[in-house]
LOZA-932763 format. One line per field, with one value per residue (C-alpha): residue in one letter; x, y, z. Coordinates in pm, whole numbers, padded with zeros to 5 digits. Layout:
<recs>
mardren (a / ...) $
x (X / ...) $
y (Y / ...) $
z (Z / ...) $
</recs>
This chain:
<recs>
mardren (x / x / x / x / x / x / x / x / x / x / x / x / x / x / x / x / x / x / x / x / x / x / x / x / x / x / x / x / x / x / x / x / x / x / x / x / x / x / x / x / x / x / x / x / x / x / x / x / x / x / x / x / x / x / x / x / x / x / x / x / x / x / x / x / x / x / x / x / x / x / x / x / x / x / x / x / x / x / x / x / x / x / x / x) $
x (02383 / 02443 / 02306 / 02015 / 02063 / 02392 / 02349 / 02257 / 02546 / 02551 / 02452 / 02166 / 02001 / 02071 / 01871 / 01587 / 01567 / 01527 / 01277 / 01058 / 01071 / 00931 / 00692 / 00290 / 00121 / -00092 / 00226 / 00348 / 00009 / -00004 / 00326 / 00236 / -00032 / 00148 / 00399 / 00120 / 00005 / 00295 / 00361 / -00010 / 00091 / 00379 / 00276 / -00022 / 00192 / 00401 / 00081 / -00065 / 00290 / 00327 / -00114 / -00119 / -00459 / -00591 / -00923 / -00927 / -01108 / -00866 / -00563 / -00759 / -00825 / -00476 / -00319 / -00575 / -00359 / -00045 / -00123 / -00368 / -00244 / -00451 / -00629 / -00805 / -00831 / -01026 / -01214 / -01308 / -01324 / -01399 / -01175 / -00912 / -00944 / -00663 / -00515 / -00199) $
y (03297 / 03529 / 03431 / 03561 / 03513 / 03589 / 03361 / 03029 / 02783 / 02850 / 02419 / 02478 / 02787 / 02603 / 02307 / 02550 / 02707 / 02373 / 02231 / 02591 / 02551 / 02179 / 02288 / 02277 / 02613 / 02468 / 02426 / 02749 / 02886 / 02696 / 02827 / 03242 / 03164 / 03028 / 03334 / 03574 / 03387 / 03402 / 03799 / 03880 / 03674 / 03844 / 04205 / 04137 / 04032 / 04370 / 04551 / 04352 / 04509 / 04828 / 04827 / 04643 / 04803 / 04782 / 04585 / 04302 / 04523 / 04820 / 04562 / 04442 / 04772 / 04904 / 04575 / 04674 / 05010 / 04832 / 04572 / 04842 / 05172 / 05455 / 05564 / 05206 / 05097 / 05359 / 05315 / 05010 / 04958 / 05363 / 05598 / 05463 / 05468 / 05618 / 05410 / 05465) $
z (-02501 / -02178 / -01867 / -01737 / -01370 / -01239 / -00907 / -01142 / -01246 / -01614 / -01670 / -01423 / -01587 / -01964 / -01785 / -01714 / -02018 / -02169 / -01961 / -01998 / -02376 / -02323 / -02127 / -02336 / -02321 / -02001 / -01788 / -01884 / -01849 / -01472 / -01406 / -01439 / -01286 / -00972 / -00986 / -00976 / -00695 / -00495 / -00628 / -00472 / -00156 / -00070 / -00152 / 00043 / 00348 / 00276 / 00285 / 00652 / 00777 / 00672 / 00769 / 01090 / 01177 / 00827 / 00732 / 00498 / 00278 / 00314 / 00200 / -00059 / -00184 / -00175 / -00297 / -00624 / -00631 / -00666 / -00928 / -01111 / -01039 / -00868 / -01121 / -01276 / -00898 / -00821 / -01132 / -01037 / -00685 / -00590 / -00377 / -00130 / 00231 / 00391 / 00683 / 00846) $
</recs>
Protein backbone atom coordinates (compact mmCIF):
# COMPACT_ATOMS: atom_id res chain seq x y z
CA UNK A 1 0.00 0.00 0.00
CA UNK A 2 1.48 3.67 -0.75
CA UNK A 3 1.09 6.21 1.68
CA UNK A 4 -1.34 8.65 1.51
CA UNK A 5 0.19 11.44 3.47
CA UNK A 6 3.71 12.08 2.89
CA UNK A 7 4.30 13.97 6.42
CA UNK A 8 2.78 10.67 8.48
CA UNK A 9 5.27 7.93 9.79
CA UNK A 10 4.24 5.09 7.59
CA UNK A 11 3.19 2.88 11.32
CA UNK A 12 1.16 5.98 12.28
CA UNK A 13 -0.93 6.41 9.06
CA UNK A 14 -1.33 2.19 8.95
CA UNK A 15 -2.69 2.86 12.66
CA UNK A 16 -5.23 5.29 11.22
CA UNK A 17 -6.32 3.47 8.52
CA UNK A 18 -7.11 0.75 10.90
CA UNK A 19 -8.87 2.50 13.43
CA UNK A 20 -11.12 4.39 10.38
CA UNK A 21 -12.09 0.95 9.07
CA UNK A 22 -13.23 0.06 12.81
CA UNK A 23 -14.96 2.83 13.04
CA UNK A 24 -19.41 2.01 12.81
CA UNK A 25 -21.03 4.10 10.14
CA UNK A 26 -22.12 6.70 13.13
CA UNK A 27 -18.45 7.53 13.96
CA UNK A 28 -17.61 7.88 10.50
CA UNK A 29 -20.77 9.66 9.93
CA UNK A 30 -19.77 12.04 13.27
CA UNK A 31 -16.44 12.36 11.92
CA UNK A 32 -17.46 14.22 8.22
CA UNK A 33 -19.56 15.84 9.96
CA UNK A 34 -16.91 17.44 12.29
CA UNK A 35 -14.60 18.09 9.13
CA UNK A 36 -17.26 19.98 7.45
CA UNK A 37 -17.52 21.80 10.50
CA UNK A 38 -14.17 22.85 10.82
CA UNK A 39 -13.97 23.37 6.62
CA UNK A 40 -17.08 26.00 7.12
CA UNK A 41 -15.17 27.49 10.18
CA UNK A 42 -12.19 28.28 8.63
CA UNK A 43 -13.46 29.50 5.21
CA UNK A 44 -15.74 31.60 7.10
CA UNK A 45 -12.79 33.18 9.05
CA UNK A 46 -11.05 33.59 5.42
CA UNK A 47 -14.10 35.30 4.32
CA UNK A 48 -14.41 37.88 7.90
CA UNK A 49 -10.67 38.77 6.53
CA UNK A 50 -10.67 39.25 3.19
CA UNK A 51 -14.60 41.18 4.26
CA UNK A 52 -13.69 43.09 7.29
CA UNK A 53 -16.72 45.42 6.75
CA UNK A 54 -18.99 42.68 5.60
CA UNK A 55 -22.42 41.79 7.42
CA UNK A 56 -23.10 38.51 8.92
CA UNK A 57 -25.50 38.11 6.26
CA UNK A 58 -23.13 39.17 3.43
CA UNK A 59 -20.51 36.25 4.78
CA UNK A 60 -23.12 33.99 5.01
CA UNK A 61 -24.17 34.60 1.63
CA UNK A 62 -20.82 34.40 -0.01
CA UNK A 63 -19.63 31.46 2.15
CA UNK A 64 -23.04 29.77 0.22
CA UNK A 65 -21.04 30.71 -3.11
CA UNK A 66 -18.11 28.81 -2.14
CA UNK A 67 -19.59 25.57 -0.85
CA UNK A 68 -22.50 25.87 -3.70
CA UNK A 69 -21.15 27.68 -6.49
CA UNK A 70 -22.67 30.96 -7.96
CA UNK A 71 -25.12 29.75 -9.78
CA UNK A 72 -27.20 27.24 -7.01
CA UNK A 73 -26.35 30.03 -4.36
CA UNK A 74 -28.02 32.38 -6.08
CA UNK A 75 -30.72 29.99 -6.77
CA UNK A 76 -31.30 29.64 -3.51
CA UNK A 77 -30.42 32.44 -1.49
CA UNK A 78 -30.92 35.30 -4.56
CA UNK A 79 -28.19 37.62 -6.05
CA UNK A 80 -24.94 38.45 -4.16
CA UNK A 81 -24.20 41.63 -2.58
CA UNK A 82 -21.06 42.98 -3.62
CA UNK A 83 -18.77 44.14 -0.72
CA UNK A 84 -15.28 44.97 -0.95
Amino acid sequence: MTALYDDTHPKMEALQIQLWRQASPTQKMNMLAQLNASVRTLALTGLRAQYPQATAEELRRKLASLLLGEELASKVYGEATHVD
